[in-house]
C-alpha atoms as an extended CHARMM CRD file, in Angstrom:
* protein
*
        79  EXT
         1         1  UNK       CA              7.0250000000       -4.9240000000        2.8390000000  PROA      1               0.0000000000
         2         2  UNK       CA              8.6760000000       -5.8850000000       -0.0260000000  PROA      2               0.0000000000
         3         3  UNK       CA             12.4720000000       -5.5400000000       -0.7710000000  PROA      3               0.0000000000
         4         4  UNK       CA             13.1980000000       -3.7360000000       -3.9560000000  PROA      4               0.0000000000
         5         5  UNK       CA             16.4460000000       -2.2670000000       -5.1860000000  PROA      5               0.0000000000
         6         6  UNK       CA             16.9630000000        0.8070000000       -7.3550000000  PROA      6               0.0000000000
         7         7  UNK       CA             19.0170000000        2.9930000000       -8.7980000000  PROA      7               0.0000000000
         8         8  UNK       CA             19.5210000000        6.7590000000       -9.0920000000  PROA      8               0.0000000000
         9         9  UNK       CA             16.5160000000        7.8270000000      -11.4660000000  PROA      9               0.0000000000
        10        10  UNK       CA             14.7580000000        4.3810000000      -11.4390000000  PROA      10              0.0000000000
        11        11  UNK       CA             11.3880000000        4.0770000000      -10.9280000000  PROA      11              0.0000000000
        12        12  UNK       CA             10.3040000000        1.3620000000       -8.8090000000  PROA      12              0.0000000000
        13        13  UNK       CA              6.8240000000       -0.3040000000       -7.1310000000  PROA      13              0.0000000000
        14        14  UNK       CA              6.9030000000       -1.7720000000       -3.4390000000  PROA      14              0.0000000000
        15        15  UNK       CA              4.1220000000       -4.4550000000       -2.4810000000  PROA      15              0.0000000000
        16        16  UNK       CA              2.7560000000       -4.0010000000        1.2010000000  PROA      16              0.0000000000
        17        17  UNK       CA              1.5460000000       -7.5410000000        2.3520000000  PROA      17              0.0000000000
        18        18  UNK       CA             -0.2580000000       -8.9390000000        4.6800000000  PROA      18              0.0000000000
        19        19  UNK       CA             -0.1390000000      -12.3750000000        6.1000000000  PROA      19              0.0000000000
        20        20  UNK       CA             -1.7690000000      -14.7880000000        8.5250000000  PROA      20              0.0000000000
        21        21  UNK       CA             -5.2010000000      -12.5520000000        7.5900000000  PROA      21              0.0000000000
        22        22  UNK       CA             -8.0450000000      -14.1110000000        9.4050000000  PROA      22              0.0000000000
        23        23  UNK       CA            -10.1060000000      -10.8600000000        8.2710000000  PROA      23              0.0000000000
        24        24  UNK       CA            -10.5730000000       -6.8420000000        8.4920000000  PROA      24              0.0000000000
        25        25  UNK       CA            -13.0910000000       -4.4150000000        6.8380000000  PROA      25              0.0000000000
        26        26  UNK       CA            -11.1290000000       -1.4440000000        7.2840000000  PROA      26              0.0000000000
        27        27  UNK       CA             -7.2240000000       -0.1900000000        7.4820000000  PROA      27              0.0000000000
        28        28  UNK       CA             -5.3730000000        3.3520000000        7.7400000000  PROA      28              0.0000000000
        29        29  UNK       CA             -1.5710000000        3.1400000000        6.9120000000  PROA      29              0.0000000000
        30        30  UNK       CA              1.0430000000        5.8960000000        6.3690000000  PROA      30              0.0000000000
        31        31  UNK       CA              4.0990000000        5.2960000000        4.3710000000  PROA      31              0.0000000000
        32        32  UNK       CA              7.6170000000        6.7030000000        6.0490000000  PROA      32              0.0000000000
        33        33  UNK       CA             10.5390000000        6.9970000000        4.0620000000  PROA      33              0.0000000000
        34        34  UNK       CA             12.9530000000        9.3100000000        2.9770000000  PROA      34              0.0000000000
        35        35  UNK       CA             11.4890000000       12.4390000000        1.1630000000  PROA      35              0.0000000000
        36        36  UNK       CA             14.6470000000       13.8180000000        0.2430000000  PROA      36              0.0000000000
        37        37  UNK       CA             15.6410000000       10.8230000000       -1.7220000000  PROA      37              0.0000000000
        38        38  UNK       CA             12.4770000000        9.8540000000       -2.9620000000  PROA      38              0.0000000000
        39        39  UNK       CA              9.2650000000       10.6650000000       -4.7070000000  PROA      39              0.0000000000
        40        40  UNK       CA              6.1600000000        9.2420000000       -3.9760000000  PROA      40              0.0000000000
        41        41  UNK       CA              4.6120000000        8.9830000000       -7.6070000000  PROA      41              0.0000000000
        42        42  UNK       CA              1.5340000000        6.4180000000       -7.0190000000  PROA      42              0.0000000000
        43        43  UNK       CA             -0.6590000000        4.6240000000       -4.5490000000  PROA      43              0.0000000000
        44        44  UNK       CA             -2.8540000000        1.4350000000       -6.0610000000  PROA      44              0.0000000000
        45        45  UNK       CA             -4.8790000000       -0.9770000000       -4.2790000000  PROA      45              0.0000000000
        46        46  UNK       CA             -3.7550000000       -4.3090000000       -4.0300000000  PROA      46              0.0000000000
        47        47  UNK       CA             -5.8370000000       -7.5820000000       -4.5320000000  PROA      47              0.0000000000
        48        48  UNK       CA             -7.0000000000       -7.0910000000       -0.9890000000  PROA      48              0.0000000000
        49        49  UNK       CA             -8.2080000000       -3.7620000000       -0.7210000000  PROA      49              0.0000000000
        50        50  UNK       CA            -11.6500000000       -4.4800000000       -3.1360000000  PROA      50              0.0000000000
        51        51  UNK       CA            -13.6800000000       -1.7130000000       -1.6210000000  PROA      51              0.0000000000
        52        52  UNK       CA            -13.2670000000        2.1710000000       -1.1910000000  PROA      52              0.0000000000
        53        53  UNK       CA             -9.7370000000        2.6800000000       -1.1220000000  PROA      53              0.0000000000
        54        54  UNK       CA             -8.1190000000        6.4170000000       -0.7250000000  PROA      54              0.0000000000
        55        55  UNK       CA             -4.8560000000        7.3390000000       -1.0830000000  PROA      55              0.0000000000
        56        56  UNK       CA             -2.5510000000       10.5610000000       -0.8690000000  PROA      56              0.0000000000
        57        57  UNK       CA              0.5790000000       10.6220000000       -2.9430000000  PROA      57              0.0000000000
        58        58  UNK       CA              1.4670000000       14.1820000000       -0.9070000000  PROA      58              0.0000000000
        59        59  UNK       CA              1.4970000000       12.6810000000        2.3310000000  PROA      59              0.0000000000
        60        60  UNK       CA              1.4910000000        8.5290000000        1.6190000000  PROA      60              0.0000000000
        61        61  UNK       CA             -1.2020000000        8.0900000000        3.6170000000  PROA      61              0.0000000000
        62        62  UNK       CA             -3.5750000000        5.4230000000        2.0970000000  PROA      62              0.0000000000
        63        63  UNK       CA             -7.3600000000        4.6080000000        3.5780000000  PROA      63              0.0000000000
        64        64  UNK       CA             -9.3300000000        1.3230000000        2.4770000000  PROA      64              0.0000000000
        65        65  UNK       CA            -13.2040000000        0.4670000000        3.9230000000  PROA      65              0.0000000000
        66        66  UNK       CA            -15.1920000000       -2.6900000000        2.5250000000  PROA      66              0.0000000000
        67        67  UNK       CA            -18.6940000000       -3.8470000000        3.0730000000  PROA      67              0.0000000000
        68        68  UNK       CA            -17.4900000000       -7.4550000000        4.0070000000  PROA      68              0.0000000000
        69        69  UNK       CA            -14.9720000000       -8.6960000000        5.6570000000  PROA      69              0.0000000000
        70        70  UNK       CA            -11.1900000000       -9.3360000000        3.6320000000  PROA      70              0.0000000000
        71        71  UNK       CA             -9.2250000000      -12.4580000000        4.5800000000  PROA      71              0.0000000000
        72        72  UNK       CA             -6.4610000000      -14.6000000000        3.1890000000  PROA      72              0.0000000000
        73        73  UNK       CA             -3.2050000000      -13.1700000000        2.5620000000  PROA      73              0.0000000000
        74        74  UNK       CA             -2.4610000000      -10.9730000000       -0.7550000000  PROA      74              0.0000000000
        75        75  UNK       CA             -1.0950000000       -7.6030000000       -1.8430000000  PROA      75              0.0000000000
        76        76  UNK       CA             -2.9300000000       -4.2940000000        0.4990000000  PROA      76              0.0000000000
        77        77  UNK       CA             -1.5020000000       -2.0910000000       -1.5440000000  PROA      77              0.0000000000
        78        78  UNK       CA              1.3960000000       -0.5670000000       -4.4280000000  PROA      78              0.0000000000
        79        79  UNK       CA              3.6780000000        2.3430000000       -4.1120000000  PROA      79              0.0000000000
């Protein structure tokens, strides 16, 4: 995850990364954070989540499915 700061009434994006990625064709993750300080305002695939990719900004979850395997390392996804 990346390490962003912010203050009151900024509006920021956090990359989740992945590394050492010999491959996947599927992934589920949740974001947990803090809901009375913040506001989940947008989910966007990253550069290695080119397939279906789902996400919830009311709950954070995200869900990504491709028809080929994804390797190398990159960006999953943007809050």
């Amino acid at each position: 995850v990346e390490n962003v700061s912010a203050a009151t009434g900024d509006t920021v994006e956090v990359a989740i990364k992945i590394t050492g990625n010999t491959g996947y064709k599927a992934y589920g993750l949740t974001l947990d954070y803090n809901t009375n300080s913040l506001e989940l305002v947008s989910v966007k695939a990253g550069e290695k989540s080119p397939g279906f990719f789902d996400a919830n900004t009311k709950n954070g979850k995200v869900a990504f499915a491709a028809a080929s395997t994804v390797a190398g390392d990159g960006t999953l996804v943007y809050f």
